[in-house]
N, C-alpha and C positions, 0 to 999 in steps of 0.2 A: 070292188075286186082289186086285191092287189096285185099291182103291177110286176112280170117275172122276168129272167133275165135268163136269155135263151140258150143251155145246152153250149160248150163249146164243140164243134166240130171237131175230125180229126185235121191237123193242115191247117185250122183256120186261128188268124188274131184278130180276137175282138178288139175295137177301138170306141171308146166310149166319151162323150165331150157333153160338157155339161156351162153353163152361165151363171156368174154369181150373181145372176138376177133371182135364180129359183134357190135364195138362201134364206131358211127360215129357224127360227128358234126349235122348233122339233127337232132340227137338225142332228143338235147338240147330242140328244139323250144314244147316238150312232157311233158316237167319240167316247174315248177312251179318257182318262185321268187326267194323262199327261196331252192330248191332246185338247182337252176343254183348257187346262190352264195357258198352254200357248196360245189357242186363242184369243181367250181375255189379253193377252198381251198385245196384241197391236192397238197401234191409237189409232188408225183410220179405217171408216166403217166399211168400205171397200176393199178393205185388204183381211179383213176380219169376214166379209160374205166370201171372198174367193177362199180363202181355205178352211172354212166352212163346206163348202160347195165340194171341193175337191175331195177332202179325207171322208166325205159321208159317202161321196160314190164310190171311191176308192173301198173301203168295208162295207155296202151292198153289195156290189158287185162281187168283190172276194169272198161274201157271208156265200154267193149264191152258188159256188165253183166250187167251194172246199167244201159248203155242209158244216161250219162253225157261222154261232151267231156272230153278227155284223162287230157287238159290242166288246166280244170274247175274244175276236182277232187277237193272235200278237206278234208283232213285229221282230227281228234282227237286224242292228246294221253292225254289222261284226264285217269287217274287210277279209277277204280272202288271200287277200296278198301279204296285210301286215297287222290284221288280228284285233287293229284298234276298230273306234266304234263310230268309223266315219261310210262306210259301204254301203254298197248297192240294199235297200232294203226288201226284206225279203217275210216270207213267213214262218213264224217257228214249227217245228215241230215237222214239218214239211205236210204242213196242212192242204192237199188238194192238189199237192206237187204242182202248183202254178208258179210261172214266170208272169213279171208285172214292172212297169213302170208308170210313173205319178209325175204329171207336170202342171204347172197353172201360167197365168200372164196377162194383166191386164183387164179383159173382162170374161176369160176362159179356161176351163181345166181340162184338160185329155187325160185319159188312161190307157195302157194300151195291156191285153192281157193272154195270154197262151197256155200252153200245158208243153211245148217241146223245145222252146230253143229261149237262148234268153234275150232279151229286147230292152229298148232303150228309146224313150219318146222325149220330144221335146218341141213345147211349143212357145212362141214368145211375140210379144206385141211389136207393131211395127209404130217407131218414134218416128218420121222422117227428119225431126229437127235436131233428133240427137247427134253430138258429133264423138264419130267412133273413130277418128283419125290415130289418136294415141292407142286403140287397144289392137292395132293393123298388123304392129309392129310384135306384139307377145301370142298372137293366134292367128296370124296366116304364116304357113309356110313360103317360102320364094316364089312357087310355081302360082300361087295362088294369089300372092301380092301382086308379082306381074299381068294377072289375071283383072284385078278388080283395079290395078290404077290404071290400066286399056279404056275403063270404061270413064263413061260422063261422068263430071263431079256428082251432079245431083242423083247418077243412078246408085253410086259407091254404097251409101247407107245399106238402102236393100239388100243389096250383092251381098253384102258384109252380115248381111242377119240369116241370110240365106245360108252361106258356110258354117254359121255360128250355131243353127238348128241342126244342120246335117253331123255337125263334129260332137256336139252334146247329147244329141241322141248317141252316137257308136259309142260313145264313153261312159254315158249308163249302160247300152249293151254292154259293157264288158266287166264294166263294175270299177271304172279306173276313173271317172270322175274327171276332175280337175287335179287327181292327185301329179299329172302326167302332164307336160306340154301340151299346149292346142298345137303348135305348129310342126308338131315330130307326127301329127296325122295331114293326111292330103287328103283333098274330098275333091270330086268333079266341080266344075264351073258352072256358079249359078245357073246359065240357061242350058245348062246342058242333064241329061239324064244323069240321076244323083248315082255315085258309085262310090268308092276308096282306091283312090289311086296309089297311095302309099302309106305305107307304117312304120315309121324307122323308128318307135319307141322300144321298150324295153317292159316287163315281157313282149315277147311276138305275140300275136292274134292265134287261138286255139282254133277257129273255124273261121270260115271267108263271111265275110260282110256284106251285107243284104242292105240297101237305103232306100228309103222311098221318100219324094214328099208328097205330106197331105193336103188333099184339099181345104183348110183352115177357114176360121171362119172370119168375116169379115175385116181389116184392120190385125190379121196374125198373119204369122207363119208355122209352119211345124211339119217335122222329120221324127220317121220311124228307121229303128235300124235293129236290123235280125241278125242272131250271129249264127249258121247254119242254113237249114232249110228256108228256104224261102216259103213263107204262109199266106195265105188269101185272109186278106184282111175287108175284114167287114166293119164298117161304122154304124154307130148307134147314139140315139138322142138320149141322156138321161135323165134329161129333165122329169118324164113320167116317172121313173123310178124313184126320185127322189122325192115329186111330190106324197108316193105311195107311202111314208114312211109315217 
């Protein structure tokens, strides 16, 4: 029996997380053109299962919302701000009229998916031995450098990945990317409940900002962020799905 993907509620965002362990050759035939040839392109088999892993759930999950086969999807990254083909991507045709964001990391890929408000996920593996001392300086604001040199040297890393999820999820919510300064957004203090404390970029923010972090799974981190209505978000394992295929 094939496995289904349940009905989005009214209010509700689904979050779906899947492992490039459950990465198989069927996969493929779920991908698109252009996305089989990007695959072949990585040289490491690891990095070639995770987005494998990722884009199959990503068009399952979408096949099951809009009612367009998985295979037939088609995507836009047309910016809304400057018309190039670097933006938030989205589906054509306004197929299902869903909002979506796609993140991977490591040994894991989240999706997160709605039908009302637009969202921005992001999840990313925790290095402890990486040192992040030079990128402190181009993506924390003041408030928040102050913030993370308060703390132990050895807790800094974390701190610092912590802000890094919360800022990259709001800026897929909005569709601004990297195109923006990380440190013209302010995010709450690692231990504290995630918020936006500030936005002194350019455009201003059309709706208030919604952050959450997620429960992640072992060795991650990862932040959702709604632009409006706050949604009850539900998680969900994909791995059945993707076996289904």
């Amino acid at each position: 029996m094939a496995t289904t993907v349940p009905p989005l509620r009214a209010g509700e965002c689904q979050v779906w997380w899947a492992s490039r362990t459950v990465a198989a050759p069927s996969l493929l035939d779920v991908l698109d053109e252009r996305e089989r040839e990007r695959w072949s392109r990585f040289m490491r088999e690891e990095d070639k299962a995770l987005y494998l892993v990722a884009h199959a759930m990503l068009r399952r999950v979408l096949a099951a919302h809009s009612g367009v086969a998985a295979p037939a999807l088609r995507f836009s990254t047309i910016c809304r701000f400057c018309g190039e083909t670097h933006g938030k991507p989205r589906l054509e045709d306004g197929a299902g009229a869903l909002e979506f964001s796609l993140s991977h990391s490591g040994l894991h890929a989240v999706l997160a998916v709605c039908r009302t408000v637009p969202l921005g996920i992001d999840v990313e593996q925790v290095k402890p031995e990486r040192d992040r001392t030079r990128l402190i300086e181009g993506v924390l604001s003041e408030l928040e450098r102050r913030a993370i040199e308060a703390l132990p040297t050895e807790g800094q890393g974390l701190a610092f990945l912590r802000y890094w999820t919360r800022k990259e999820a709001l800026l897929k919510a909005t569709g601004h990317g990297l195109a923006i300064p990380l440190k013209s957004v302010t995010v709450s203090a690692p231990d504290a409940a995630p918020a936006l404390l500030a936005w002194t970029a350019e455009p201003p923010l059309e709706a208030p900002a919604q952050l959450l972090d997620l429960a992640a799974r072992p060795g991650h981190l990862a932040a959702l962020a709604m632009l409006g209505e706050r949604l009850d978000v539900v998680e969900r394992d994909a791995a059945p799905l993707l076996a289904a295929v």
